[in-house]
Residue frames as qw, qx, qy, qz and C-alpha x, y, z in Angstrom:
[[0.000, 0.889, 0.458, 0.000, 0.00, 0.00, 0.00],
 [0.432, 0.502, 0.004, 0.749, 1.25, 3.47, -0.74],
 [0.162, -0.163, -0.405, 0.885, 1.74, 6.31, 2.04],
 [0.098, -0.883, -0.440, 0.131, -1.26, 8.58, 3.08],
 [0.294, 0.246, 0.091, 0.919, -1.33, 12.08, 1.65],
 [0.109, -0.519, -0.516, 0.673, -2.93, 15.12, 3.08],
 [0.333, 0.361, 0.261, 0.831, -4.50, 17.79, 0.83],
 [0.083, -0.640, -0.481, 0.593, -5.06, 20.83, 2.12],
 [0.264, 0.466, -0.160, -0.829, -7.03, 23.13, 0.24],
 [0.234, 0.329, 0.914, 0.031, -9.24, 20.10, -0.89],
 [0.448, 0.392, -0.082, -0.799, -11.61, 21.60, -3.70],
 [0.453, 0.215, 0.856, 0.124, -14.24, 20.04, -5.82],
 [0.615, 0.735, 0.011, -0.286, -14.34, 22.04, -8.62],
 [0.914, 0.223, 0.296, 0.167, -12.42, 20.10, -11.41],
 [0.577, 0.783, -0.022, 0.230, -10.73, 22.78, -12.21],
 [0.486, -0.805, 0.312, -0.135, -8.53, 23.17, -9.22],
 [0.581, 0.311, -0.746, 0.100, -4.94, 21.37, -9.45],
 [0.434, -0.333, 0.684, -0.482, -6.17, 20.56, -5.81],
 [0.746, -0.059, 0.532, -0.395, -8.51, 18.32, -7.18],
 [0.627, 0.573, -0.497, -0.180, -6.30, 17.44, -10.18],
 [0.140, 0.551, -0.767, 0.297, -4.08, 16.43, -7.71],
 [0.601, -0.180, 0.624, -0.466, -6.51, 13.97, -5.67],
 [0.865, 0.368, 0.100, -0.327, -7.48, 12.36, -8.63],
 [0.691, 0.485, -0.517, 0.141, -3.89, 11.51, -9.81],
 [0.034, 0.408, -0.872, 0.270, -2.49, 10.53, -6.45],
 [0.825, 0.082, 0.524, -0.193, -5.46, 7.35, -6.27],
 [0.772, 0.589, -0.197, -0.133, -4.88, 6.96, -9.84],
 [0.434, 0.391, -0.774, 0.245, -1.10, 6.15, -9.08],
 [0.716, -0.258, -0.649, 0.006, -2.71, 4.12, -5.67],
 [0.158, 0.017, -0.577, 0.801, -1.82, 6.42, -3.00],
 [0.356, -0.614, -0.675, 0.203, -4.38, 6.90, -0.25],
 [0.054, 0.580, 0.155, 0.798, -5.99, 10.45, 0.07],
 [0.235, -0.513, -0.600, 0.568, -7.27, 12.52, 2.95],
 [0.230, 0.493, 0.164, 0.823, -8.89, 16.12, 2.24],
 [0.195, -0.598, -0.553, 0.547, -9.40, 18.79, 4.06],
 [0.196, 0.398, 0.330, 0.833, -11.03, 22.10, 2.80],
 [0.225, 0.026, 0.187, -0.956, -13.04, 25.43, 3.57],
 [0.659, 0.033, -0.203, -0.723, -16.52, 23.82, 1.82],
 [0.617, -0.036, 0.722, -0.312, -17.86, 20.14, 2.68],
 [0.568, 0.463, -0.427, -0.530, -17.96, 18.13, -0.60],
 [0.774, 0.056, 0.599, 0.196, -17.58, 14.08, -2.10],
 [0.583, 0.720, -0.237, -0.292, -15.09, 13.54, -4.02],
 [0.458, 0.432, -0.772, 0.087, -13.78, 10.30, -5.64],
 [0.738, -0.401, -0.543, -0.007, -16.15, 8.60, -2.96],
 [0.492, -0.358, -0.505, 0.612, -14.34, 10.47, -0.27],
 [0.180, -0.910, -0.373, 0.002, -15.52, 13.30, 1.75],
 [0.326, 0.431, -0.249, 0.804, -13.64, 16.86, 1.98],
 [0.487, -0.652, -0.528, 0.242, -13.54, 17.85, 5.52],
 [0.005, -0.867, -0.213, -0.450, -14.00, 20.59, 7.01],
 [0.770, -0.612, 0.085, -0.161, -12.76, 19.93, 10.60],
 [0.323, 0.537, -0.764, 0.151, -8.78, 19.50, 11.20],
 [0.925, -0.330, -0.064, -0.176, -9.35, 15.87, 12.11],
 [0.406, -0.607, 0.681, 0.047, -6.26, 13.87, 14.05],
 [0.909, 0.392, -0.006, -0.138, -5.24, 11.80, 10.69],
 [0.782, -0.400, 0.472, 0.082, -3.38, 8.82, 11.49],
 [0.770, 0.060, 0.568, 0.285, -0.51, 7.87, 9.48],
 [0.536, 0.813, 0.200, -0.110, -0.04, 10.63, 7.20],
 [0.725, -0.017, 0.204, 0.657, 3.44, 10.63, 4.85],
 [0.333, 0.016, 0.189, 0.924, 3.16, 13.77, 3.08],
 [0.070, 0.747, 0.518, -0.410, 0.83, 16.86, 3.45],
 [0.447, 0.425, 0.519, 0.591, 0.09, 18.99, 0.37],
 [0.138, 0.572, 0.366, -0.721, -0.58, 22.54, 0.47],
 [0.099, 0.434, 0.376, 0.813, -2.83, 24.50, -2.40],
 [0.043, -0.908, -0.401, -0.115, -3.31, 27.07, 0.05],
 [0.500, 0.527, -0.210, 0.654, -1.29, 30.30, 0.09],
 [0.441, 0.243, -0.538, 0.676, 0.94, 31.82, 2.77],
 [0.128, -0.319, 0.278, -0.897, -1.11, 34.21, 4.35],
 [0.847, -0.217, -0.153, -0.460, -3.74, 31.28, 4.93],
 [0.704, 0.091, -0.675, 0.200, -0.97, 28.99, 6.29],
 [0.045, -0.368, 0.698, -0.613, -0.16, 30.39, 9.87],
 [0.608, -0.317, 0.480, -0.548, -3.04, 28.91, 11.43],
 [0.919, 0.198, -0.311, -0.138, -2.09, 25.30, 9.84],
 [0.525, 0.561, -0.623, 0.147, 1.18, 25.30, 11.19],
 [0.422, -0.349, 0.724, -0.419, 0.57, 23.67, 14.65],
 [0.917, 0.195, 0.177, -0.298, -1.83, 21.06, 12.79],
 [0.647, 0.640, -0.393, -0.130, 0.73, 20.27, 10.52],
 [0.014, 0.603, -0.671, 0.430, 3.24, 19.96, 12.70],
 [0.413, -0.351, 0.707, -0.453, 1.42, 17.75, 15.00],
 [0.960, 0.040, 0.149, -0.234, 0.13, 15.34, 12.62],
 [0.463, -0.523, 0.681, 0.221, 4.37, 14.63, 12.41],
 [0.768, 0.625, -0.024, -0.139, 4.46, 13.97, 8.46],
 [0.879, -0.241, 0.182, 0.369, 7.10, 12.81, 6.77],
 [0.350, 0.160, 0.296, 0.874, 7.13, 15.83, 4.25],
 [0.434, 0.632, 0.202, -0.609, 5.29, 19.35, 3.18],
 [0.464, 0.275, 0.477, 0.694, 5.16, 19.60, -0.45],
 [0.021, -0.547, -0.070, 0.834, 4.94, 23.38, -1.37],
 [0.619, 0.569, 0.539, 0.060, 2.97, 23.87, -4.43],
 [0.270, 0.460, 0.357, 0.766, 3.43, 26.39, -7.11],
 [0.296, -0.524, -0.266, -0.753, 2.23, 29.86, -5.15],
 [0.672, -0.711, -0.168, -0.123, 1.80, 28.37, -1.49],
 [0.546, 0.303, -0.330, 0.708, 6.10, 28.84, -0.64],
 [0.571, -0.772, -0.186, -0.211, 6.45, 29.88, 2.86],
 [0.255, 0.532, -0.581, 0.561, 9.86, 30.52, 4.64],
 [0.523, -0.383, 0.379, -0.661, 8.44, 31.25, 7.97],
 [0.893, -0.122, 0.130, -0.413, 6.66, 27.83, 7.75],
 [0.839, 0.326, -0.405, 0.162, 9.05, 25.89, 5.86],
 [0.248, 0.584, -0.586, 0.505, 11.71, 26.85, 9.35],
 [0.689, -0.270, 0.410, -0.533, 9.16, 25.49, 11.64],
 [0.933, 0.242, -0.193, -0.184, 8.91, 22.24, 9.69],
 [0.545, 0.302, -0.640, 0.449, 13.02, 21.77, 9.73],
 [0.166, -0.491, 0.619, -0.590, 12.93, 22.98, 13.53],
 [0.792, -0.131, 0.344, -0.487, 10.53, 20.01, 14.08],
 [0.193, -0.333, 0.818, 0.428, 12.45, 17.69, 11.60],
 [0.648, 0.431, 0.623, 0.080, 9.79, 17.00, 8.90],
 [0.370, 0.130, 0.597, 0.700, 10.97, 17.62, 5.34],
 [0.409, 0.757, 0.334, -0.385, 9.53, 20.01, 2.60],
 [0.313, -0.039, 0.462, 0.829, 10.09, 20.81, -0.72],
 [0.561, 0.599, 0.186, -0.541, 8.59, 23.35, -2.96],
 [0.204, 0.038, 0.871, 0.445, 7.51, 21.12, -5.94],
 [0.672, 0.059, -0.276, -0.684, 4.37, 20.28, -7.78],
 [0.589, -0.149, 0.748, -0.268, 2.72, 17.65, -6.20],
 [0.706, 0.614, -0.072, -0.344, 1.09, 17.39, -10.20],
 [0.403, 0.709, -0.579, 0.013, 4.87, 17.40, -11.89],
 [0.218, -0.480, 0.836, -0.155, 6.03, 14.92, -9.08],
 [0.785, 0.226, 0.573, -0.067, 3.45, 11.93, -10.07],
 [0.577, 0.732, 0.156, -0.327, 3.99, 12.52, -13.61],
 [0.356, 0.787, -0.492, 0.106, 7.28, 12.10, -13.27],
 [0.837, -0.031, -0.540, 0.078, 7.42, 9.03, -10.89],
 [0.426, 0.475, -0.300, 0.709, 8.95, 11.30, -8.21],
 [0.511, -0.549, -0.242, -0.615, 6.54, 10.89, -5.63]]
């Protein structure tokens, strides 16, 4: 079984690379979680609303930007990933020094560009 991903900024409009991105990381077999601003089903699974305590999570996605991150960064932190992945537009210093000071990885990538490229 593949690692558990987080996505924050979980959207179900199709056009979003949030929900580009949910749809290619089952497609390559990884296991999803979302969490977003609206309540939605997608891909049979439910976007929450509610920062739930999710168990087991390898890598947490962001497609939301900076100025929406500060109040993520204790969640983040405490669900002890093994990575962030910075999207395209969510890049964060501030956050990205908390992460190292707590030792969990980050890179700013495309979570998109990394499946696509096997690099996941």
């Amino acid at each position: 079984m593949k690692k558990k991903t987080l996505i924050i900024g979980a959207n179900s409009n199709p056009e979003r690379y949030a929900y580009k991105a949910a749809q290619k990381l089952l497609a390559h077999g990884h296991q999803i979680e979302l969490l977003g601003l609206r309540s939605d089903v997608i891909f049979n699974q439910t976007i929450d609303t509610e920062r739930k305590d999710y168990q087991d999570i390898d890598t947490v996605t962001l497609y939301i930007g900076p100025k929406n991150q500060p109040s993520y960064y204790d969640y983040v932190v405490s669900l002890n990933p093994r990575r962030v992945v910075f999207n395209p537009g969510t890049e964060n210093p501030e956050f990205e020094i908390l992460l190292k000071k707590n030792g969990i990885a980050y890179e700013q990538a495309c979570t998109l560009v990394l499946l696509g490229t096997n690099q996941y």
